[in-house]
C-alpha positions as CSV (number, residue, x, y, z in Angstrom):
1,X,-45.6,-60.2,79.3
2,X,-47.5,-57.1,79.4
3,X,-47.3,-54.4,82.3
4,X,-50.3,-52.4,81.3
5,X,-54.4,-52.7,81.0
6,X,-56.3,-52.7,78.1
7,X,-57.8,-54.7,75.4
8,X,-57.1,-57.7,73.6
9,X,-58.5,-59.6,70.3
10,X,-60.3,-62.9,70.3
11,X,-57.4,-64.5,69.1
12,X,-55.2,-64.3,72.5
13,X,-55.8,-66.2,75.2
14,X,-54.8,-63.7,79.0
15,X,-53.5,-65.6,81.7
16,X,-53.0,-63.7,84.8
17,X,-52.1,-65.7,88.1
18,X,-54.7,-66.8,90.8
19,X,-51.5,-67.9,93.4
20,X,-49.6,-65.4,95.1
21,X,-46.8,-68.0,95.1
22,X,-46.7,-67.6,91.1
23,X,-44.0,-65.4,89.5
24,X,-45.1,-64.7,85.8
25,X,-41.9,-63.8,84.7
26,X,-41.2,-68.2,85.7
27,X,-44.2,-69.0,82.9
28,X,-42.9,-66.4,80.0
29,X,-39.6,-68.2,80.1
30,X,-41.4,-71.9,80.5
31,X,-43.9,-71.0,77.5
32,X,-40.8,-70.5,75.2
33,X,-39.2,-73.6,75.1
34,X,-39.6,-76.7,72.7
35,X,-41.1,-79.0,74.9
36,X,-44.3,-76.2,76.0
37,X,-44.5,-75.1,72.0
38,X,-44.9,-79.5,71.5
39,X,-47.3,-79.6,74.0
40,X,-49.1,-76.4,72.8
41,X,-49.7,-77.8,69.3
42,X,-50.6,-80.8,70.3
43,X,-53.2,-79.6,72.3
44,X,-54.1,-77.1,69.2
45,X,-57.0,-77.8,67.1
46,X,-57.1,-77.6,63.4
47,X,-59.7,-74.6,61.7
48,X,-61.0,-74.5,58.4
49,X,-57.9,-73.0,56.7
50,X,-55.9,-75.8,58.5
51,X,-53.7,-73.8,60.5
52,X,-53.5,-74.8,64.0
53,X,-55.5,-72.9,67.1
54,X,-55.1,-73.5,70.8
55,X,-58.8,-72.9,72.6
56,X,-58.8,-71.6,75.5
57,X,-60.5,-75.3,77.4
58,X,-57.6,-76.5,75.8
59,X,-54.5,-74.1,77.1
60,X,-56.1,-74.2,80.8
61,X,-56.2,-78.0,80.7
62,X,-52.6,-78.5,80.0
63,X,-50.3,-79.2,83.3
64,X,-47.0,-77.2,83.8
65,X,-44.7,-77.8,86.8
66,X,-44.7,-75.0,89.4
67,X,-41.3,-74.6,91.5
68,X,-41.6,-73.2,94.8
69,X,-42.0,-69.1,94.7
70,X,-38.7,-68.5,95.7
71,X,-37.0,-71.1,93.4
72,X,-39.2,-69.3,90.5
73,X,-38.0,-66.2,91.5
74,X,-33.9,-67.1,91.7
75,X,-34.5,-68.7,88.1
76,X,-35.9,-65.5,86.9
77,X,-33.6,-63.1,88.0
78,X,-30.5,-65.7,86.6
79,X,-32.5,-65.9,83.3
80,X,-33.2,-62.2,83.6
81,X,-29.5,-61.5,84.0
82,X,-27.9,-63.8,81.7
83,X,-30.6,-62.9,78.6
84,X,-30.2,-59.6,78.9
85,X,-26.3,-59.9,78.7
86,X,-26.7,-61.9,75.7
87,X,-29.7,-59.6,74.2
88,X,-27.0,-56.4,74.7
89,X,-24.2,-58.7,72.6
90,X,-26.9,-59.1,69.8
91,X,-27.6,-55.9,69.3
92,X,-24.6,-54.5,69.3
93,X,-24.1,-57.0,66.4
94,X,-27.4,-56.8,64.7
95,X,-26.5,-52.4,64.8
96,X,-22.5,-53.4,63.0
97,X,-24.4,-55.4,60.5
98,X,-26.6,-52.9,59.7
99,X,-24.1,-50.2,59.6
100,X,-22.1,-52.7,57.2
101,X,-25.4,-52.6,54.9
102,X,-25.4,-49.0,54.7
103,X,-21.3,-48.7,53.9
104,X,-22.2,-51.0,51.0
105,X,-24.8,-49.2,49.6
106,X,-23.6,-46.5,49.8
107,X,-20.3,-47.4,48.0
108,X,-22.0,-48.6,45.5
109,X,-24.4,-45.8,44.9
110,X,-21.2,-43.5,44.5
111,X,-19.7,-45.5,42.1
112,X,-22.4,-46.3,40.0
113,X,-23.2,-42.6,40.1
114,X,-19.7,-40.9,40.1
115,X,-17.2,-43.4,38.7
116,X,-14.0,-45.1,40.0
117,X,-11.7,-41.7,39.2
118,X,-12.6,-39.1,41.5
119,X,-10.9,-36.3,39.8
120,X,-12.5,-35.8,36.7
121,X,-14.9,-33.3,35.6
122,X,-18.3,-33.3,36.1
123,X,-21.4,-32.0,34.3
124,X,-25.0,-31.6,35.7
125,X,-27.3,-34.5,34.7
126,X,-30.1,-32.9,34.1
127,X,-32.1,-35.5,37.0
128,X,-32.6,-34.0,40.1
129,X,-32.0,-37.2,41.9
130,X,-29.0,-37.5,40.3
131,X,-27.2,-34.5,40.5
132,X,-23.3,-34.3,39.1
133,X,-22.3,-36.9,36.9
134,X,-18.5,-37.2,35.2
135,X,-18.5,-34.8,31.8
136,X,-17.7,-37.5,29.6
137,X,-20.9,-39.8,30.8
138,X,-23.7,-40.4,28.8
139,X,-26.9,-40.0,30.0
140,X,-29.9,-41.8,28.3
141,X,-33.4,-43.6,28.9
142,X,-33.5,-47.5,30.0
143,X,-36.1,-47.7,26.7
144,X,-33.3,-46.7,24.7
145,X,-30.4,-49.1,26.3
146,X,-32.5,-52.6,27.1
147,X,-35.6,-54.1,26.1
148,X,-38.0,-54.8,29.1
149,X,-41.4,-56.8,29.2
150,X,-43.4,-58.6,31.8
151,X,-43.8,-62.2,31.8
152,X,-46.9,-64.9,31.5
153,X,-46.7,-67.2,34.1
154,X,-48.5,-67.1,37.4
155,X,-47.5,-68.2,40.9
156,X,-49.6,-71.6,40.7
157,X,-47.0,-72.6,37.5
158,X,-44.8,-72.9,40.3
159,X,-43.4,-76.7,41.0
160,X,-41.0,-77.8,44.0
161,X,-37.7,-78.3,42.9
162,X,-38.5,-77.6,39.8
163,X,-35.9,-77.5,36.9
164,X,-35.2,-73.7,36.7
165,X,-35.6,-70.8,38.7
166,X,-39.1,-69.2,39.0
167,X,-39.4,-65.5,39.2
168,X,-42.5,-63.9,41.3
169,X,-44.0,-61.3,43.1
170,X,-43.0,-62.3,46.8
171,X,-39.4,-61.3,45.8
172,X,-38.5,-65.0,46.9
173,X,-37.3,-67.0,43.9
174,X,-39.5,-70.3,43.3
175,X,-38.9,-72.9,40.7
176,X,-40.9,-74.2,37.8
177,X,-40.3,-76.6,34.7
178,X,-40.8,-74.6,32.0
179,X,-38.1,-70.9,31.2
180,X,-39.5,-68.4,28.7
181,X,-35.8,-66.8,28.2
182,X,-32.0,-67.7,28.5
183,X,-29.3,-65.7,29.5
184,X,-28.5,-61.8,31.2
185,X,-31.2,-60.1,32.6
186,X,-32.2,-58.0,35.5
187,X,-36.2,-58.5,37.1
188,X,-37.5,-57.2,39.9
189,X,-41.5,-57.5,41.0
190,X,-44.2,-55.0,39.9
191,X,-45.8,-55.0,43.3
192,X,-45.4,-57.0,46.7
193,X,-42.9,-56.1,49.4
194,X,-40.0,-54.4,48.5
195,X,-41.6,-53.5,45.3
196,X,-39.0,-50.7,43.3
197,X,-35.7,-51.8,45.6
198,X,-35.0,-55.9,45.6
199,X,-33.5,-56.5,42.3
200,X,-32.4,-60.0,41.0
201,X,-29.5,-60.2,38.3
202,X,-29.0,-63.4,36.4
203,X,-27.6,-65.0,33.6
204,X,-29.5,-68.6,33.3
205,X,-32.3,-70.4,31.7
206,X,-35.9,-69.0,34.1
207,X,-39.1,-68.0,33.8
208,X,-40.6,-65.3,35.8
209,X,-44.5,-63.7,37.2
210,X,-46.4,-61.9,34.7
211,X,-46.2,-59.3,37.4
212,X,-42.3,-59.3,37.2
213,X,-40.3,-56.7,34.8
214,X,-37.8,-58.4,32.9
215,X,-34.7,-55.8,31.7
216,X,-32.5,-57.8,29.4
217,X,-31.0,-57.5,25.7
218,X,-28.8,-54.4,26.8
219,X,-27.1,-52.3,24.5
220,X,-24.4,-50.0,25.0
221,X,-24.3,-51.0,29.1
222,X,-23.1,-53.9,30.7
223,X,-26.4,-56.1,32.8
224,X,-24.5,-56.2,35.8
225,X,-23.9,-52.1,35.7
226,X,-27.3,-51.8,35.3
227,X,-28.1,-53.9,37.9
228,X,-26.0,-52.2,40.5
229,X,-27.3,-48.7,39.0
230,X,-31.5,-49.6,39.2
231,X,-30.8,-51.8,43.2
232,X,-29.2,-48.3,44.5
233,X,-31.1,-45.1,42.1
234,X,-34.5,-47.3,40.9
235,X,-36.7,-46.7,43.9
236,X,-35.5,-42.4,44.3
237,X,-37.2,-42.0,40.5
238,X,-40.0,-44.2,41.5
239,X,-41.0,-42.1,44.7
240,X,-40.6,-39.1,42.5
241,X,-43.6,-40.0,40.6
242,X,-45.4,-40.9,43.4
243,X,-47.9,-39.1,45.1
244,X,-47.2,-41.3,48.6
245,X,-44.2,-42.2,50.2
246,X,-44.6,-45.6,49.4
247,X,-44.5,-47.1,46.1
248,X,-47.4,-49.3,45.7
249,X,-46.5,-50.8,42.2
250,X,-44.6,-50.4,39.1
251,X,-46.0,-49.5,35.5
252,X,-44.2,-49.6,32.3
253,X,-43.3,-45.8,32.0
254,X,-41.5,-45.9,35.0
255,X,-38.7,-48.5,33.3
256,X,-38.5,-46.9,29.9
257,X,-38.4,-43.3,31.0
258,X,-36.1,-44.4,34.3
259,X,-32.8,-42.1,33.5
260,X,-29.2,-43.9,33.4
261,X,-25.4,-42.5,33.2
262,X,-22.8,-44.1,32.4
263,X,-19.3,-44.2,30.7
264,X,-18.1,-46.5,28.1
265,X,-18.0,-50.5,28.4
266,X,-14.4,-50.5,29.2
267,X,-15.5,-48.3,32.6
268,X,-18.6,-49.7,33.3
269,X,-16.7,-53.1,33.5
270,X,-14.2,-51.9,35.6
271,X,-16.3,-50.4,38.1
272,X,-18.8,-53.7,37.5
273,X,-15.5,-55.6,39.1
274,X,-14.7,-52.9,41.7
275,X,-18.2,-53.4,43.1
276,X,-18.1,-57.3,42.9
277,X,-14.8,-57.6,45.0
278,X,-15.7,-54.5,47.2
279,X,-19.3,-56.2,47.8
280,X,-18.4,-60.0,48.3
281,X,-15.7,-58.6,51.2
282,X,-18.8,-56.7,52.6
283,X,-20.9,-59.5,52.2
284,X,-18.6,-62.0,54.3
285,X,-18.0,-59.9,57.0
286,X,-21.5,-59.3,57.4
287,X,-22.3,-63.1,56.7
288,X,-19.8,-63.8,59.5
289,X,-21.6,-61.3,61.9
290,X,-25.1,-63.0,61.6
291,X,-23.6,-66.6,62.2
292,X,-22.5,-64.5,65.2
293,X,-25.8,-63.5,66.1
294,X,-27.4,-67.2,64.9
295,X,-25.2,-68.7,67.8
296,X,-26.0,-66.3,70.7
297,X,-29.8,-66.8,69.9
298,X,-29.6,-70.5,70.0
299,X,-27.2,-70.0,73.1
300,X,-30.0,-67.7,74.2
301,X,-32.7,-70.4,73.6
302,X,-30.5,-73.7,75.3
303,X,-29.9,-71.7,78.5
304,X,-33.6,-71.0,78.8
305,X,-34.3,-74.4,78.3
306,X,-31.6,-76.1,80.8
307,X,-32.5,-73.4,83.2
308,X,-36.7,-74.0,83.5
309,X,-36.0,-77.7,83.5
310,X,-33.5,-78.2,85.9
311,X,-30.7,-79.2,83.5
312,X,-28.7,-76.2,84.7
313,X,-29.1,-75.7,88.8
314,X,-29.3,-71.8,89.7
315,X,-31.2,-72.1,93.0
């Protein structure tokens, strides 16, 4: 529905109504239901790239059932009303969810940064992103701590249900036949969306993009510290040697010269299992408010549905 004038591309089809006795608001909530978006594709026409277009003949020639004006209009405001409640509940959801995200990284991003004890000493870095770090950390280069390399496969090695997992650059793990290393490692894409902040942390048999940075072979830090350390810290060194606000794609510099802190194993383990339990309570709560969400959308969707067929009787 759109309240304003203006211009459209090609690819939309603008209906506007030739019958007084025609509420629009009626045909937004009719178009969004199963049974129109059947109908739609089965009207719809298949292009050269396959995907499915519905031509304009095509759209006006398909027959929708037309309530009288005032029955349109009683169903509108009851959809009106009753969406709205629901769209209020969702977002008041969707913003606790999101403010659960941010307690969790933050939390970890001050324990991976500060340490479990917050009493001891602390000692400038020498990063600027960094800041403070505990006086008896270390601070050294990923080069020095982890050996990281690219890999050799691309994303047409990729095979449904495939044996092992399948690393790329969509940030969405695939599967293939074939793994090129076994055991700890950290990867993350060298481009593609969410390039420098989605990080994957494993400990399997996989293969993985030649565009994907493998970290693995660590020495003198724990994978899953580093992991935790590189999801929350990675991207703030990246955009510092960026020109843009945006990081585009990763080179090899960026990992080896990346700057890490850290205490010894027996700390980095214990904080590794103070973010695991802190994390996984996060994570259920938050997995618990999207089910949430899930229902009231398909709650959303049903009422819709009974309401602009007649299953439910408003008028």
């Amino acid at each position: 529905m759109s309240d304003y004038n203006g211009v459209a591309s090609p690819a939309y089809d603008i209906l506007r109504k030739l019958d007084y006795g025609i509420d629009e608001r009626f045909f937004s909530y009719l178009f969004r239901i199963e049974k129109s978006k059947q109908i739609f594709k089965k009207s719809s026409r298949g292009i050269m790239d396959m995907r499915l277009r519905l031509y304009f003949d095509k759209f006006g020639a398909i027959t929708v059932p037309v309530p009288p004006f005032d029955t349109q209009k009683v169903i509108v405001d009851y959809l009106d009303t009753k969406t709205t409640q629901i769209d209020c509940k969702i977002d008041l959801l969707t913003q606790k969810a999101i403010q659960y995200g941010k307690l969790k990284q933050s939390l970890i991003n001050e324990t991976v940064t500060r340490g479990l004890n917050k009493t001891v000493a602390m000692k400038d870095s020498g990063v600027d992103w960094l800041g403070d770090v505990p006086e008896h950390w270390k601070v050294n280069r990923l080069k020095n701590l982890a050996y990281i390399k690219t890999g050799g496969k691309d994303t047409i090695d990729s095979v449904e249900e495939g044996a092992y997992p399948f690393f790329v650059r969509s940030q969405t793990m695939e599967r293939i036949n074939s793994y090129s290393f076994d055991g700890e490692a950290i990867l993350t894409a060298g481009d593609g969306v969410g390039v420098g902040k989605v990080f994957h942390y494993v400990n399997c048999k996989f293969d993985y993009h030649q565009r994907v940075y493998k970290i693995s072979n660590f020495r003198g830090v724990i994978g899953k510290f580093v992991f935790y350390y590189m999801r929350e810290n990675f991207h703030k060194d990246a955009l510092r040697l960026n020109a843009k606000s945006t990081v585009d794609s990763l080179r090899m510099p960026m990992f080896q010269n990346f700057t890490i802190a850290f205490g010894d194993i027996e700390e980095q383990r214990a904080i590794v299992d103070y973010l695991d339990t802190k994390t996984a309570h996060i994570d259920r709560i938050v997995e618990a408010i999207n089910t949430q969400i899930d229902k009231l959308k398909e709650l959303r969707k049903t009422l819709i549905n009974d309401v602009v067929t007649g299953k439910i009787k408003v008028a």
